[in-house]
C-alpha positions in Angstrom: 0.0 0.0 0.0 0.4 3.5 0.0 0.7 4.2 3.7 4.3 5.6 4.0 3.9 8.2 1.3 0.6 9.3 2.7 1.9 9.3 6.0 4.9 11.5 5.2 2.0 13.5 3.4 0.3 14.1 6.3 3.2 14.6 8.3 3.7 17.9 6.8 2.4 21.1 6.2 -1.1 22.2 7.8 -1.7 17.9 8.5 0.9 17.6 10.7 -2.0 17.3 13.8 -3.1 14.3 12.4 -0.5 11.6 12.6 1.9 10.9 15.4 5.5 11.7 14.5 7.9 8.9 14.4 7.9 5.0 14.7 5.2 5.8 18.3 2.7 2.9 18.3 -0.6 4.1 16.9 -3.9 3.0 18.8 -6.3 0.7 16.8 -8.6 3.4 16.5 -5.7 5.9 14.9 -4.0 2.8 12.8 -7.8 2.2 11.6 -7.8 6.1 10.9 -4.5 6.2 9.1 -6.2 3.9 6.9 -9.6 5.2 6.3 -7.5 7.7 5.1 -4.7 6.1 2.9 -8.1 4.2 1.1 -9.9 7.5 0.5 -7.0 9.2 -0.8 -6.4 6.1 -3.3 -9.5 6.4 -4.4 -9.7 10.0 -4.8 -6.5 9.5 -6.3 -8.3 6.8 -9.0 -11.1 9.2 -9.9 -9.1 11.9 -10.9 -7.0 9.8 -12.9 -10.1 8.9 -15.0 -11.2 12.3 -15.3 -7.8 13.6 -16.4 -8.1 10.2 -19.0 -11.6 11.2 -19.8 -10.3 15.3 -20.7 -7.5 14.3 -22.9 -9.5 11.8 -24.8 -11.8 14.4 -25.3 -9.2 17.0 -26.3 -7.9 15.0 -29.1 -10.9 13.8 -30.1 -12.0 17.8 -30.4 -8.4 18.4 -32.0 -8.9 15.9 -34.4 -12.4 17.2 -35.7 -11.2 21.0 -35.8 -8.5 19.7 -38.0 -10.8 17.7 -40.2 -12.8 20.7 -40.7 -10.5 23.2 -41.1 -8.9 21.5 -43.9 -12.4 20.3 -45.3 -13.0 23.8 -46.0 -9.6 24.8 -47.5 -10.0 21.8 -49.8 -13.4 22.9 -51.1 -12.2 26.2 -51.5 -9.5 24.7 -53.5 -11.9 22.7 -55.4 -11.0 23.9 -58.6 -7.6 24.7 -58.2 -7.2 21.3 -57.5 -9.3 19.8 -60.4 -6.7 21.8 -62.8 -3.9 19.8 -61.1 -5.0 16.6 -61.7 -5.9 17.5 -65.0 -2.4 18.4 -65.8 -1.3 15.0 -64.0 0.0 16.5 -60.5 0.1 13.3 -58.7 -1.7 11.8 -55.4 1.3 12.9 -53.5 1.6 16.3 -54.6 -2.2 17.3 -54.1 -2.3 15.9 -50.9 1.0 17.1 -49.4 0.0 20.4 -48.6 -2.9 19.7 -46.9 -0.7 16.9 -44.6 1.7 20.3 -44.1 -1.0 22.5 -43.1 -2.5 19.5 -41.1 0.6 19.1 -39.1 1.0 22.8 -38.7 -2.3 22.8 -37.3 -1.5 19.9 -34.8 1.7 21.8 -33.7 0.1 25.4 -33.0 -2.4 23.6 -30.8 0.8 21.9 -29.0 2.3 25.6 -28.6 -0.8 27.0 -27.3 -1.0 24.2 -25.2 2.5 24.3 -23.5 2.3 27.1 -23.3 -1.0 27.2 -21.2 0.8 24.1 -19.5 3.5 26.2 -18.1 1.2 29.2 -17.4 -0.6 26.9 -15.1 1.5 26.6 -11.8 1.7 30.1 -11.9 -2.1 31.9 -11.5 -3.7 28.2 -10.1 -1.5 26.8 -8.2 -0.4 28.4 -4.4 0.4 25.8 -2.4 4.0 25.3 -2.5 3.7 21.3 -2.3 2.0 21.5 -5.9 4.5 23.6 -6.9 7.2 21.2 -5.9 5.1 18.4 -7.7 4.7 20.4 -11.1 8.4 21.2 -11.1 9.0 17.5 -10.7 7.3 16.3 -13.6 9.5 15.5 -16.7 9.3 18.3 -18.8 10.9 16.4 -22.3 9.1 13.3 -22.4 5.7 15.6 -21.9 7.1 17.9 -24.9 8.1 14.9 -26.9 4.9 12.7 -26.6 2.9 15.7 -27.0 4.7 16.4 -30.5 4.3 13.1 -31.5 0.6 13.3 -31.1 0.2 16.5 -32.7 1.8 15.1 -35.8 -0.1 12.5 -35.5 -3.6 14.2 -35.0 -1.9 16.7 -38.1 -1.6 13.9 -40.0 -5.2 12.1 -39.5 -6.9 14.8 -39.7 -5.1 15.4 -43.2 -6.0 12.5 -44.3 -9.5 11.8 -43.3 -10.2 15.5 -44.7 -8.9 15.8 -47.8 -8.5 11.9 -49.5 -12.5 12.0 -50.1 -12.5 15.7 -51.8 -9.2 14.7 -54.2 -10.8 11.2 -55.6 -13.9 11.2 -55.5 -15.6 10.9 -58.5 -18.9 12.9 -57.9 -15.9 15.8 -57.1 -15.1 15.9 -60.6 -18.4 16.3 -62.1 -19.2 18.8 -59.5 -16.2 21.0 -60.3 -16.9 21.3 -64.3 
């Protein structure tokens, strides 16, 4: 279990009433105490996890639909633009490509906008020092690098769920002439 963490936890700070200090033998009612505790804050602990899990899913899931859309719409109003380069035998690659660059451009601004919320965070919601300590903790990289990778990614979906339908579709072609 949990129970020296939480117990060093509550040791400090404005909790420091609520355990006794050192290796003291605890009553049965404090040990059962202490462990009311420990289970409440693991399942606190659990529930926020989901909920964090539960917002990010629903981030990308938004992420990926704004992207879908917004290069949905610069495809159509390419619509004709487009026609004229498969007409002059531009090929799969070379009409898609920009919209995968603009796609991952996309992905990338939202992972700007989003570090850079990240790292505006501690500083107007968090006071308490110990979730200051915690946030300073946390491995900056890996969060940068994983986050890259799924903005490319998301970029790179979104791209392609957008834009393959508009650039062969048949019932495009007819509609363009």
């Amino acid at each position: 279990t949990a129970e020296p963490e939480i117990r060093k936890f509550l040791a400090e700070g404005e909790f420091k009433g609520f355990i006794v200090q050192g290796d003291a033998v605890h009553s049965e009612r404090e040990s059962q105490t202490l462990a009311t505790v420990s289970q409440n804050l693991e399942r606190l602990h659990a529930l926020i996890q989901s909920i964090v899990i539960a917002l990010i899913s629903t981030a990308l899931f938004a992420g990926t639909i704004i992207i879908i859309i917004t290069l949905r719409l610069t495809a159509a109003l390419r619509k004709k633009e487009l026609f004229i380069m498969k007409l002059v035998g531009a090929s799969p690659t070379m009409l898609e490509l920009p919209y995968v660059m603009e796609g991952i451009f996309i992905g990338l601004a939202g992972l700007l906008v989003g570090t850079l919320l990240f790292f505006a965070a501690p500083a107007l919601f968090f006071e308490d020092p110990l979730l200051h300590e915690t946030f300073n903790a946390l491995p900056f990289f890996n969060i940068i690098v994983v986050e890259s990778m799924i903005a490319v990614a998301l970029g790179l979906l979104g791209s392609a769920l957008s834009v393959s339908h508009l650039l062969f579709s048949k019932r495009t072609i007819h509609h363009t002439v």
